[in-house]
N, C-alpha and C positions, 0 to 999 in steps of 0.2 A: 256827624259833625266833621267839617272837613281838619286839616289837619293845622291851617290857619286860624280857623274858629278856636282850638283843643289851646293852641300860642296863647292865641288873643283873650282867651278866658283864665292861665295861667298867670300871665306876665303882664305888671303894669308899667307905665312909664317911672324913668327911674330903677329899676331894676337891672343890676350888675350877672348879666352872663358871660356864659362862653361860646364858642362856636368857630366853626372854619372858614377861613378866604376860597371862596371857590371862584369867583370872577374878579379881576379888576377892568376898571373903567377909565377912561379919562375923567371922570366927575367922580370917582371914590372907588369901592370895592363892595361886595357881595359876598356877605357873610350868611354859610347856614346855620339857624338855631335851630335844634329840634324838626329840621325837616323843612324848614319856612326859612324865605332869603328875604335878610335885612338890608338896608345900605348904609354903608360906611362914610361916612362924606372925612376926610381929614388932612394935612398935609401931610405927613409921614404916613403912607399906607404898609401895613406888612407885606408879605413876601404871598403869593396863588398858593393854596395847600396850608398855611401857618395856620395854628391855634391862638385865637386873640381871647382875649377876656374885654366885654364891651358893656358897655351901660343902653339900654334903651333911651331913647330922646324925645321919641316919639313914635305913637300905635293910629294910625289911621283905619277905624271899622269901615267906612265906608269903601274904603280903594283898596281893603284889607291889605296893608305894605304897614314896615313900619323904618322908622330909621335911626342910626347907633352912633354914637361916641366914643370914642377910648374913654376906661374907666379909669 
């Protein structure tokens, strides 16, 4: 099981994590949870390297991606 399946069979939408900025984008930032990058879409982005606490929004199985809100 890869390591997005291990996410995606843990964590449902709605669910309040944590995890690290490791990219920002012009369209949001790229948060790791557990090993799996989520995307941030928001207008206050934190800082490349921060610890956010984030809510899931949405788990896409098919394109396995999922994407996060401020909690």
């Amino acid at each position: 099981m890869s390591q997005w399946e291990e996410f995606a069979a843990r964590h449902s939408e709605g669910d309040v994590v944590s995890g690290h900025v490791v990219q920002i984008v012009p369209f949001g930032a790229f948060v790791e949870i557990e090993g799996v990058h989520g995307l941030l879409v928001e207008h206050e982005l934190p800082s490349e390297g921060a610890t956010v606490t984030v809510r899931i929004a949405q788990i896409d199985h098919d394109k396995q991606r999922f994407s996060l809100t401020t909690a």
